[in-house]
N, C-alpha and C positions, 0 to 999 in steps of 0.2 A: 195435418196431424203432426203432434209434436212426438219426438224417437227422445226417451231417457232410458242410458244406458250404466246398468250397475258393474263397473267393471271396479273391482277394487282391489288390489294388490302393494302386498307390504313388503317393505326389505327382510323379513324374517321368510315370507315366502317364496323370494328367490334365492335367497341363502340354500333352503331345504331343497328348490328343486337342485341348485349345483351338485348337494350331496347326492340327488340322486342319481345323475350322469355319474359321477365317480362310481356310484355304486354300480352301474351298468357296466359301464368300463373292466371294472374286478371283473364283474362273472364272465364278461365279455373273454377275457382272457381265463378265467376256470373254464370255459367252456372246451376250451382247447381249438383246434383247427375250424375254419369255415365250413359249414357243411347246408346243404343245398337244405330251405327251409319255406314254409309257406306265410305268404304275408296278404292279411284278409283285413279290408276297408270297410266299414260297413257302418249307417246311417240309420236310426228311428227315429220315424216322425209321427207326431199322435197328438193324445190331447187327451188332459186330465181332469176331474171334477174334483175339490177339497174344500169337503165340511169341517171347516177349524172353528167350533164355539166355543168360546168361553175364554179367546186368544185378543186380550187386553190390544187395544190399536190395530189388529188386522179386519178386514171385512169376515163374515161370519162364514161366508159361501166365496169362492175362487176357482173358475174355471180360465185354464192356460192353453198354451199353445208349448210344445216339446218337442224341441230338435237335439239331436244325443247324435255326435261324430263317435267314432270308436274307429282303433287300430291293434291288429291285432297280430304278432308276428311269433314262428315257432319253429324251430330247429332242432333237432338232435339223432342221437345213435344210439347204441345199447352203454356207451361209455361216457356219453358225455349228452348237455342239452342244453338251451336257451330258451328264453321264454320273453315278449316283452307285450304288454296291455295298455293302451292310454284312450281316456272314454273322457268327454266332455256333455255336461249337459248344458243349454240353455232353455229358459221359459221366458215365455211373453204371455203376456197377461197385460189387462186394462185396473188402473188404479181404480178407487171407490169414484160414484158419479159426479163427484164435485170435480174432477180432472179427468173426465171422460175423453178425451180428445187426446191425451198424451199414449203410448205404448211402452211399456218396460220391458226392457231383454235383461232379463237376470240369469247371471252366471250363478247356478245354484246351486251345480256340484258339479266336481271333477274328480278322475282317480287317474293311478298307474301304478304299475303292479310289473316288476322284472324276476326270473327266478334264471340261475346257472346251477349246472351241476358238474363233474368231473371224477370218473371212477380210473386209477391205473392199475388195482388190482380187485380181488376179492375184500380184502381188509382195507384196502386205503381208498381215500376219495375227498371230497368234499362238496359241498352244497352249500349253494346262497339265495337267499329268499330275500325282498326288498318290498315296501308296497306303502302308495300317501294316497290324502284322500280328504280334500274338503269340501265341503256344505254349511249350510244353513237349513237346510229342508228336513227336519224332524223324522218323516214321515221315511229317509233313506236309510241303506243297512249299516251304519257305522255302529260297530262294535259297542255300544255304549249301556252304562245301566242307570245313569241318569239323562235325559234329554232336556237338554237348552236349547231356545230360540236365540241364538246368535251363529254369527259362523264359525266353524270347529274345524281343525283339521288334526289327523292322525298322520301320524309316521312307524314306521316298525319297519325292522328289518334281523337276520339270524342267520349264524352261519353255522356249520357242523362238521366236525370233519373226523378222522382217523389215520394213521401212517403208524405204519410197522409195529408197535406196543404202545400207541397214545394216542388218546383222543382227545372231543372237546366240543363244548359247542358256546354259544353268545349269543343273546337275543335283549334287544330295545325296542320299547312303545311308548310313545310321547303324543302328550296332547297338548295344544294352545288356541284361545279362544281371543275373537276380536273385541270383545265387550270388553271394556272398563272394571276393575277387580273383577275379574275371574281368574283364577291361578294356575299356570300352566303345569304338566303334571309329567313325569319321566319313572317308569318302570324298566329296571335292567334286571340281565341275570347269566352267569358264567360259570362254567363247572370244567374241569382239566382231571382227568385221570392217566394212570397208567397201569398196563396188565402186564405184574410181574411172570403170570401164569397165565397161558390161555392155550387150550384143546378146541378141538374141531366143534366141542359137545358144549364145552363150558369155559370161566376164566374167572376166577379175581381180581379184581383192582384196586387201586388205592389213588385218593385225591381229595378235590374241595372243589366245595360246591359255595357260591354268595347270590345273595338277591339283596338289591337297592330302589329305595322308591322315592323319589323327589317330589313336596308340592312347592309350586313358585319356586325359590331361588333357595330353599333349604331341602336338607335330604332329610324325610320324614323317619324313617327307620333302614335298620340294615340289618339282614342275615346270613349267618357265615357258619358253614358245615365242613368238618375233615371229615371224611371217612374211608372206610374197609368195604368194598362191595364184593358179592358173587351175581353171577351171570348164567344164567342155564336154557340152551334149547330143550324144553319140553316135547316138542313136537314140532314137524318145520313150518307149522303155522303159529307160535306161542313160543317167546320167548321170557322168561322171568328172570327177574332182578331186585335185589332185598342189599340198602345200603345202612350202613350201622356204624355212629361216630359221633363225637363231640361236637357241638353249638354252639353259638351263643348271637344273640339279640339287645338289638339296642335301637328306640326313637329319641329319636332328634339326640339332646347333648347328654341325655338320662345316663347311667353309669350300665352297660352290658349286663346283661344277664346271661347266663353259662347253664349248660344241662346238655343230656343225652337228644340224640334227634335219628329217627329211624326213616327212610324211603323205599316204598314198596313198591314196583311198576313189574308189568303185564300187557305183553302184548305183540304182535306178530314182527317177525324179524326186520330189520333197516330194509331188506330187498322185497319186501311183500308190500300189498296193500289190501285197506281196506279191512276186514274184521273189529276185535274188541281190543282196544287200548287204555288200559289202567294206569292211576297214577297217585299215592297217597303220604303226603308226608307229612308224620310229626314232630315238635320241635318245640319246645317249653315258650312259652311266652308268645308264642303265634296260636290262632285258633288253626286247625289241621285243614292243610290244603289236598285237597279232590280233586281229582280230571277223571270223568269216563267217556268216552268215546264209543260210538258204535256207527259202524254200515253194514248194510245187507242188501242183496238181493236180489229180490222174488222175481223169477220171470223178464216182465218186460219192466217190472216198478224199483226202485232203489228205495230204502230207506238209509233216515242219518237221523242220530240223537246224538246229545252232546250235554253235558252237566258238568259245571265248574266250581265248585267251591273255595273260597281263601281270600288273604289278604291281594289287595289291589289299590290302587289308583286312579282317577281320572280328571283328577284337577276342577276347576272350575268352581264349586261353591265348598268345595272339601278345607279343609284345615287341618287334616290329617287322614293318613290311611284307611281306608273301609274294608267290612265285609261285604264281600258279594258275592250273589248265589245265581248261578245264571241257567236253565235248562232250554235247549232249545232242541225241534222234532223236527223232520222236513220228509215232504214222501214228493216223488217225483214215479208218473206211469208212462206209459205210451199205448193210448188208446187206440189208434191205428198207423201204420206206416207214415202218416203226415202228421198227427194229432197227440200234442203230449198237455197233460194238467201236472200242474204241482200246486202243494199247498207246503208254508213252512209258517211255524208260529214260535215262540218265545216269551219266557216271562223271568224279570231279572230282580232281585232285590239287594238294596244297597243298606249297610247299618253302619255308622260310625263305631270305632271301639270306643272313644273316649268320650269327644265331646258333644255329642249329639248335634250336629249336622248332618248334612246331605244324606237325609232319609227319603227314600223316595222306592216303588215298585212299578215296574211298567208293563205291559203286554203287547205284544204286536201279532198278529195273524194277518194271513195273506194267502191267497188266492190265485192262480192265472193257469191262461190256456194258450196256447198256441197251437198255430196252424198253418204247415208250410204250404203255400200256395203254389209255387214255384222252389226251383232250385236256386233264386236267386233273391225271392220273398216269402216272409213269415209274419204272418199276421198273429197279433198279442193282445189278450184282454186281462183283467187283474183287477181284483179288489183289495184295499189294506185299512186294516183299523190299527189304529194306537191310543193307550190308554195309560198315562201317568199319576199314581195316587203320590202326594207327598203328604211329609209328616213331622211335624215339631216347626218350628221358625227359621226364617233366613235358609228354604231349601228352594229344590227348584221347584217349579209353577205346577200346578195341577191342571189337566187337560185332556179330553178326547178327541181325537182324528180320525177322519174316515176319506179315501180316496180312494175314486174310480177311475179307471184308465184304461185307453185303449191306443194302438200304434200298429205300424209298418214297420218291420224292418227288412233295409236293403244290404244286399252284399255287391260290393263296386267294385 
């Protein structure tokens, strides 16, 4: 038996992980002093069935073999925390029967995920969120609202913080793809205030707020807000906040456009979790951006919905910035002391403003069950469909998917 191994790795992808270590390093140090933490190894092994029809050069039916390492380490206090996640998967699989005798180990996705935090007061602190993540497997959860068969990787990372009358926070998400013209895609965004007034109940501020969105090696548009904001605890679960001030918008070298731009947000204080998180801004020349957020819950089950509307990015068949509208549900129960199901589904749609590209709507639902066997094993079963409708020329590929899966997992 012959062993073909797809291991492929570029200099852009060791570049990104260096940035990562650096960025562990930072929170390493927000974190503040060493403090005793738990660090859990653990391994799933299983094996998957995938109906990909209508998936131009792949076989129509693909059933693998899946080995997934994971590490998983966690530290903190009431004032401070660390967090660090890195999970690899491999599949093996037998090519179509003309090469029956070879075995593929395809590295078909990997993540890692670091978060720091650091409080020295009530009002002061900061926080750092970091998290990469490549594939090629369609069928995995990367944030996307268009899907390509090539391999894709995500970066993002956000910091936030406060000291004595200023805050602020940073956040970037970047996409690049191994395929030949597909255009890599960069979302930022920075906002710095300061509160000339602030009471225990409420406060004013004043600042600016920008959002930048890159396709390929141009910056497709920019948005730039001053403003006046108030700040009020309604209640210690519900804080509100209404921001009001001048704009202006500009794609690619077009001459700015200028106008009023209001920010509405809703939702439970920085020290809480969990409940209704609002967020709605309008702004002349952008179509108005949506976030709502929800969890609850009931008993022994959680629910989570999430609905995002606004201008975005994600490179690859785009030419310019999209609307996307993304709604996703997820319920999570615990049947009995061993036995937990979840089901989480998703449906996203992407519209070009201008030039009619990258039209496409997707759906994914899914399925699973686990069952701790032991305190040391968890047996997992799961169903996933995906279904991509495109639309007009030169978008991405229309297709449905369906996978069955079943696995162990060990804790080492």
């Amino acid at each position: 038996m012959r062993l073909a191994v797809d291991m492929r790795r570029s200099g852009a992808e060791t570049s990104r992980v260096m940035r990562g270590i650096a960025i562990a390093g930072l929170c390493s140090l927000v974190a503040g002093p060493a403090s005793a933490g738990s660090l859990v190894p653990d391994v799933v092994l299983g094996g998957r069935f995938d109906d990909r029809r209508a998936d131009t050069g792949l076989p129509a039916d693909l059933a693998a073999g899946v080995l997934a390492p994971r590490l998983t380490f966690e530290s903190g206090s009431w004032t401070s925390g660390f967090g660090l996640a890195a999970r690899r998967e491999l599949v093996f699989y037998r090519p179509p029967a003309s090469d029956a005798s070879s075995l593929i180990v395809d590295r078909a996705a990997g993540e890692a995920s670091l978060h720091g935090r650091r409080a020295w007061s009530d009002d002061a602190g900061v926080a750092l969120d970091a998290r990469y993540a490549r594939t090629h497997d369609t069928m995995s959860a990367l944030d996307r609202s268009v899907l390509l068969d090539t391999d894709v990787t995500q970066w993002e990372g956000g910091a936030a913080g406060s000291i004595w009358r200023a805050e602020g926070d940073y956040g970037v998400r970047a996409w690049s793809y191994e395929a030949p013209g597909l255009r890599s895609a960069v979302a930022l965004h920075w906002s710095a205030a300061v509160l000339p007034v602030r009471r225990p109940e409420d406060a004013w501020l004043a600042g600016w707020r920008q959002r930048q969105y890159q396709i390929g090696d141009t910056w497709a548009a920019r948005a730039r807000m001053a403003f006046i904001g108030y700040r009020r605890l309604i209640s210690p679960q519900v804080t509100a906040r209404i921001d009001v001030g001048a704009a202006d918008v500009q794609f690619g070298d077009q001459t700015p456009q200028r106008g009023p731009a209001v920010t509405l947000m809703m939702g439970p204080p920085a020290t809480a979790g969990g409940g209704l998180t609002s967020e709605l801004q309008l702004q002349r020349e952008l179509p108005a951006g949506w976030r709502v957020e929800a969890s609850r819950v009931l008993g022994d089950a959680r629910l989570t919905a999430l609905w995002r509307s606004g201008l975005d990015v994600e490179g690859g068949n785009e030419r310019e910035p999209s609307l996307t509208r993304r709604l996703t549900i997820g319920v999570q129960d615990t049947l009995t002391r061993s036995t937990v199901i979840g089901f989480d589904s998703s449906f996203a749609r992407t519209r070009p403003l201008y030039l009619g590209t990258a039209q496409a709507d997707n759906l994914r639902v899914a399925g699973w069950l686990a069952r701790r066997l032991s305190p040391w094993l968890t047996a997992h079963g799961g169903y996933s469909y995906v279904r991509q409708w495109s639309f007009g020329s030169g978008t991405a590929p229309a297709f449905r998917r369906i996978r069955v899966d079943a696995a162990l997992q060990m804790v080492l």
